[in-house]
C-alpha positions as CSV (number, residue, x, y, z in Angstrom):
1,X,-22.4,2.9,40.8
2,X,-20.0,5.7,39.9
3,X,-16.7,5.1,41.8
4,X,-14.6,8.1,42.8
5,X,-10.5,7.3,42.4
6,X,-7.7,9.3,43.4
7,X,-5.3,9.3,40.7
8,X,-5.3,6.4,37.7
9,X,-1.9,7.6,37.1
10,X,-2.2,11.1,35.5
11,X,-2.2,13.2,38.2
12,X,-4.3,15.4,40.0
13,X,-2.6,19.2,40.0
14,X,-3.1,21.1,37.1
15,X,-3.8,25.1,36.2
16,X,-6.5,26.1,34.1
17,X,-4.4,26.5,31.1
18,X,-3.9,22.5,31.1
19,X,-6.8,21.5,28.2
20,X,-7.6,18.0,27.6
21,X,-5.3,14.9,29.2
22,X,-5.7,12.8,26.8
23,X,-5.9,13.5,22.9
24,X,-8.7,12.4,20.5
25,X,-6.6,9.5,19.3
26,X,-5.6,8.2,22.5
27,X,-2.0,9.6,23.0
28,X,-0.9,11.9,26.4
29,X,-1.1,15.2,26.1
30,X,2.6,15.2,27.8
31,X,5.8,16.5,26.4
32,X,8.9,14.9,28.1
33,X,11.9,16.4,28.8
34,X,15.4,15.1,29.9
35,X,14.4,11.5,29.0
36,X,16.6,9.2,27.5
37,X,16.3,8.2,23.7
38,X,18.8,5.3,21.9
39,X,18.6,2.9,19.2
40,X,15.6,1.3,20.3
41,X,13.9,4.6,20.2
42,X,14.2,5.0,16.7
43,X,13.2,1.5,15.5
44,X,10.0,1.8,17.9
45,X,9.4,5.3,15.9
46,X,10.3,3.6,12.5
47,X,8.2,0.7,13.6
48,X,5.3,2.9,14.6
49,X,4.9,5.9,11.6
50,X,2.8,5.8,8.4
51,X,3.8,3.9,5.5
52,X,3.8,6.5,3.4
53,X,6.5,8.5,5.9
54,X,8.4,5.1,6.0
55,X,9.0,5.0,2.3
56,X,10.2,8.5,2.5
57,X,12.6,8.3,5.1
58,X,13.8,5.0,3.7
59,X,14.1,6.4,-0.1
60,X,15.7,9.8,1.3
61,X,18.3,7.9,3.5
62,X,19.3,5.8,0.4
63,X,20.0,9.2,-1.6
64,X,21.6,10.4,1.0
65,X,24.1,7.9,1.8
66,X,25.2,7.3,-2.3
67,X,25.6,11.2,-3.0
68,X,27.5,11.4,0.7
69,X,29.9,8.3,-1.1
70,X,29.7,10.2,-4.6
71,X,31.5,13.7,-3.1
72,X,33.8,11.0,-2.0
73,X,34.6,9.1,-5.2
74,X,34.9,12.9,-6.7
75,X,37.3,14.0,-4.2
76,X,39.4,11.4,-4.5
77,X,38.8,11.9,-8.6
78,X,36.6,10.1,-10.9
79,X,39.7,9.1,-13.3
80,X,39.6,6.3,-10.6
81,X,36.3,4.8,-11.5
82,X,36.9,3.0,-15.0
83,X,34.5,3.3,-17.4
84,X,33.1,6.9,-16.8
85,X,33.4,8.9,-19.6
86,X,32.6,12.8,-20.2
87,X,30.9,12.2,-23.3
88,X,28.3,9.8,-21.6
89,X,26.5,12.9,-19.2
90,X,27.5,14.3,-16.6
91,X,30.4,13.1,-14.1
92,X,29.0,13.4,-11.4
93,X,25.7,11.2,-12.2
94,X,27.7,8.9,-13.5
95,X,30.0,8.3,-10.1
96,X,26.4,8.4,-8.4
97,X,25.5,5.6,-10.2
98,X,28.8,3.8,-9.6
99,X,27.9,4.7,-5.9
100,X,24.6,3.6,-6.2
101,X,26.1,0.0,-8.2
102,X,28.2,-0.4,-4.8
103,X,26.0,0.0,-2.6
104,X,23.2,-2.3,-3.9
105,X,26.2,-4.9,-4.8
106,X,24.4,-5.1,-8.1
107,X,27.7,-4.3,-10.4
108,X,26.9,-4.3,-14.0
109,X,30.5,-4.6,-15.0
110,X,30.7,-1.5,-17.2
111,X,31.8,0.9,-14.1
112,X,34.8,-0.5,-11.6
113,X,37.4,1.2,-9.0
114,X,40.6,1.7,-9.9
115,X,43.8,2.2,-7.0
116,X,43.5,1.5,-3.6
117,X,41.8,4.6,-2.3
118,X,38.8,4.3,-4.4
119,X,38.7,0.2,-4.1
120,X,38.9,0.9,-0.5
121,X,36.1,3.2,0.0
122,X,33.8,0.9,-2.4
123,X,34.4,-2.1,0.2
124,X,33.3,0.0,3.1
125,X,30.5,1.6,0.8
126,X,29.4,-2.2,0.1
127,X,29.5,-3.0,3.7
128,X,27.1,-0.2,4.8
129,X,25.1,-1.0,1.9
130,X,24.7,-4.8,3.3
131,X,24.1,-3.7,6.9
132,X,21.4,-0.9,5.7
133,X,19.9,-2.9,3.8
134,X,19.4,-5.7,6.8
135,X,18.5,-2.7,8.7
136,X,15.0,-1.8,6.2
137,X,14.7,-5.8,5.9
138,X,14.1,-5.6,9.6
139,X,12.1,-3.3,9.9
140,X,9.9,-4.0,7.1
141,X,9.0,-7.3,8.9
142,X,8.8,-5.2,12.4
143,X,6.1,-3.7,10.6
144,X,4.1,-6.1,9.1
145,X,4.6,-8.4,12.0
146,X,3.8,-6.0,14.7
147,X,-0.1,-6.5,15.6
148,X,-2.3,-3.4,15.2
149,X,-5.3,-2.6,17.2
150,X,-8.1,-1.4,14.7
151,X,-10.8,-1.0,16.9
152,X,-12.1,3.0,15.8
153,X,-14.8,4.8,18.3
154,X,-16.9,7.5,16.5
155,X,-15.5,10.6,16.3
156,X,-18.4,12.3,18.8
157,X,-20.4,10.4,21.6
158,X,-24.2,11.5,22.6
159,X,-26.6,12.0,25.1
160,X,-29.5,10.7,24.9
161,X,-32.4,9.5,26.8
162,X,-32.6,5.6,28.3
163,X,-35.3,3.8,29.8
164,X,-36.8,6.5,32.3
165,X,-33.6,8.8,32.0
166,X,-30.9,10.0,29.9
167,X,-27.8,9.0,29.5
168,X,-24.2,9.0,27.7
169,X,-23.4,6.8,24.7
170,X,-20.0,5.7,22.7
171,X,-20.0,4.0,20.1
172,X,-17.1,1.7,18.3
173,X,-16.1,-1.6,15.9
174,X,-13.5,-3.5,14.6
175,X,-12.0,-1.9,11.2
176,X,-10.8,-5.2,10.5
177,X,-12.9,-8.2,8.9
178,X,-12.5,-10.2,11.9
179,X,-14.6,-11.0,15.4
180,X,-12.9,-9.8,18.8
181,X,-13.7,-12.3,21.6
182,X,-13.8,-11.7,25.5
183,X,-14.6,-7.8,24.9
184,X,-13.9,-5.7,28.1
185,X,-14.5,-2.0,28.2
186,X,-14.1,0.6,31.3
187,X,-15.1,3.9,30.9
188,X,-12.9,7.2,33.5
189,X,-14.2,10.5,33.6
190,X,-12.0,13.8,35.1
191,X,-13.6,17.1,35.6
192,X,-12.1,20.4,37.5
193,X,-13.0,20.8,40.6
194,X,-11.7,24.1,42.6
195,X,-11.3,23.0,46.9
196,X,-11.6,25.6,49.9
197,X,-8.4,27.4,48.9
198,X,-9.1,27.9,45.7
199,X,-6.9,25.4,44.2
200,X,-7.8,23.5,40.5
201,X,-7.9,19.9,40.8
202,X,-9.0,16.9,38.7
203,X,-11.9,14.6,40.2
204,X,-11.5,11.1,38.7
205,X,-14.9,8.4,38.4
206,X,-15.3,5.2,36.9
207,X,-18.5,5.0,35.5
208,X,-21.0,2.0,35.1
209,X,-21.5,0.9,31.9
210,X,-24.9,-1.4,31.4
211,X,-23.2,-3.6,29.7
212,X,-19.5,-3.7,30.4
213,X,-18.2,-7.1,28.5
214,X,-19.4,-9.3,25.8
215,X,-18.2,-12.3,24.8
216,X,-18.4,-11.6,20.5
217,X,-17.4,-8.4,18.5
218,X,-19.0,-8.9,15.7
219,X,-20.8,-5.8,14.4
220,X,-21.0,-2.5,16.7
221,X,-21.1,-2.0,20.2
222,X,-22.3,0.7,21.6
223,X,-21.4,1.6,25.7
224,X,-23.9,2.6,27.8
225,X,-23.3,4.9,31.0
226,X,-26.6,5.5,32.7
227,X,-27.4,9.3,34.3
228,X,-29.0,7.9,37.6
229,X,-28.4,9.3,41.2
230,X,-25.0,7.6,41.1
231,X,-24.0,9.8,38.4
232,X,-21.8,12.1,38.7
233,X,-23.6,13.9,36.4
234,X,-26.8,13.1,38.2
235,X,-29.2,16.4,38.3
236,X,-27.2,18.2,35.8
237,X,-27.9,20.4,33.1
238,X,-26.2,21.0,29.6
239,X,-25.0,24.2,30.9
240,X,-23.9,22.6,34.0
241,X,-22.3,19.6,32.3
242,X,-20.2,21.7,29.9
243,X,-18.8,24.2,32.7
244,X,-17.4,20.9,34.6
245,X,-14.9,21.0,31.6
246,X,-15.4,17.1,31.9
247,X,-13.0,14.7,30.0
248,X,-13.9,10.7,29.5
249,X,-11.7,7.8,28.5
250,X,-12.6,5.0,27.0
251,X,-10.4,1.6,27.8
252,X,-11.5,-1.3,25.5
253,X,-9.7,-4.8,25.0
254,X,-10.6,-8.1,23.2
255,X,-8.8,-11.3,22.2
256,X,-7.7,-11.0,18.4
257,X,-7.7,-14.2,17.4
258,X,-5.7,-13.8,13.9
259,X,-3.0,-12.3,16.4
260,X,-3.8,-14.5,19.2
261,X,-3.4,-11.6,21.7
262,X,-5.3,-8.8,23.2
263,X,-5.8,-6.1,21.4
264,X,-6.2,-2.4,23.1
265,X,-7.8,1.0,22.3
266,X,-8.5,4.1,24.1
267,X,-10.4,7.0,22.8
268,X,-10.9,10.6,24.5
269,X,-13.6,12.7,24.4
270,X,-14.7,16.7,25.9
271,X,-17.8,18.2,26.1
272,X,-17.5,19.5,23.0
273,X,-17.5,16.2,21.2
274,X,-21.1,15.6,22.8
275,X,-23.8,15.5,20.7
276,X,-27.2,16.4,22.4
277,X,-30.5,14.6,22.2
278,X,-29.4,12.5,19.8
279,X,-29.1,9.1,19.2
280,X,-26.7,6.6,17.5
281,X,-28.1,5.1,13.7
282,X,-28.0,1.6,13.5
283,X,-25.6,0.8,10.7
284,X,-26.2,-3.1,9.6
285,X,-29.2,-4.4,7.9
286,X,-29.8,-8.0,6.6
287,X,-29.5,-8.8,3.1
288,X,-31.4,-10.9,0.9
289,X,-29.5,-13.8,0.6
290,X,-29.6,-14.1,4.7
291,X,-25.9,-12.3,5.7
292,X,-25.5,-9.2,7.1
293,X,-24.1,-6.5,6.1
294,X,-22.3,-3.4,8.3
295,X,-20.8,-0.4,6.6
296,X,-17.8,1.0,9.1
297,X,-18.5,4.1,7.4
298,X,-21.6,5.1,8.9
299,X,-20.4,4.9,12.6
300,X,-20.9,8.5,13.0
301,X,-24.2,8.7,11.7
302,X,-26.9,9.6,14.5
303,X,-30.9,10.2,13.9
304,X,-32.7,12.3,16.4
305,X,-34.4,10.3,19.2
């Protein structure tokens, strides 16, 4: 049966112009303010962006850093780097690439410091190169070491009908090419609720799921929360439904067993995101030779009932 809870942890007072909790993709709807950030902060953030942001923060940090030592080399004057000469291009790229040469450690041999201002700051330059370049090294393997959960819901979640009723349906599976064991998944629902004074509050259920575990993730698995007269949603209309503003997380876990750990997703949907009367297509089909075969693509396809 539907369980009433007074707070998972979110909180229960909230204005009308509060929207959703809990985005789409799982993250709080929360900004924080006053909290305290450090180093750790900024490898977690490193850790956690796109590749393709990575490689640009990475790239423009190394430009960065060799035309920050180039202004230097040129202030102190490139007559000091031997081996630069005017005829060859331009003096400044050249003392970039001396910069660059340093800071790598590669050193080709036809560019050196002269005196011991210039020899000084190439030492330093050198250093930082080392340490930044233990830094990425670190990171890289934060990254590729770091276990990501690819377990991906369908981007909208139906009602349908079931067995003499209706009821609501999500829907989800494993990106990657490999089986989840011990599969758990738990299912929270919030919806506005105004009291005697005319305060807005959040009412918080867990809702029953028919079939709440399974022991092998293999294909898709679709959650099933029955409307029956534990329902919170029991006797309710589409109208109705959709003026409770309601908002549903889904908490699923399973043993990875590449990573040997749990894995975790949530996903969050609205009213909006429901799709009436319709029902979820089944997206494998066996093949001749005996195997079956699933396209992840198709999890948002649905047929009418």
């Amino acid at each position: 049966m539907a369980r009433r809870i007074k707070d998972p942890g979110i909180g229960t007072k909230f204005d009308e112009k509060v929207g959703r909790i809990i985005n789409a993709d799982g993250t709080y709807n929360v900004v924080r303010k006053g909290s305290q950030r450090g180093i750790r902060d900024i490898f977690k953030y490193l850790v956690e962006i796109k590749w393709s942001k990575f490689f640009l923060i990475l790239f423009s940090a190394y430009i960065l850093m060799n035309l920050v030592f180039t202004v230097i080399y040129m202030a102190i004057g490139f007559e000091n780097i031997t081996g630069i000469d005017e005829r060859e291009g331009p003096v400044f790229m050249q003392a970039f690439f001396f910069s660059v040469q340093t800071f790598t450690t590669v050193g080709y041999g036809t560019l050196a410091p002269l005196g011991v201002a210039t020899q000084s700051v190439a030492a330093i330059e050198a250093f930082v190169g080392f340490l930044s370049f233990s830094l990425a090294t670190g990171l890289l393997y934060g990254r590729f070491s770091r276990a990501q959960s690819k377990l991906t819901f369908a981007d909208h979640f139906v009602y349908s009908k079931f067995e003499d009723g209706y009821s609501f349906k999500f829907k989800l599976t494993n990106k990657r090419d490999v089986v989840l064991q011990d599969v758990e998944a738990r299912t929270l629902v919030f919806f506005n609720d105004k009291n005697e004074a005319g305060e807005m509050s959040r009412q918080f259920f867990t809702l029953p799921l028919t079939l709440p575990t399974i022991q092998i993730m293999a294909l898709t698995w679709t959650l099933v929360h029955k409307i029956d007269e534990e329902s919170p949603f029991w006797g309710k209309t589409k109208e109705e439904i959709i003026e409770m503003k309601p908002e549903f997380l889904v908490l699923v876990n399973g043993f990875d067993e590449i990573y040997s750990e749990r894995t975790r997703a949530r996903k969050s949907y609205v009213a909006e995101d429901i799709i009436w009367n319709k029902n979820f297509a089944t997206i494998f089909s066996s093949r001749d030779d005996g195997m079956v075969e699933m396209d992840v693509r198709d999890l948002n396809k649905v047929v009418d009932e």
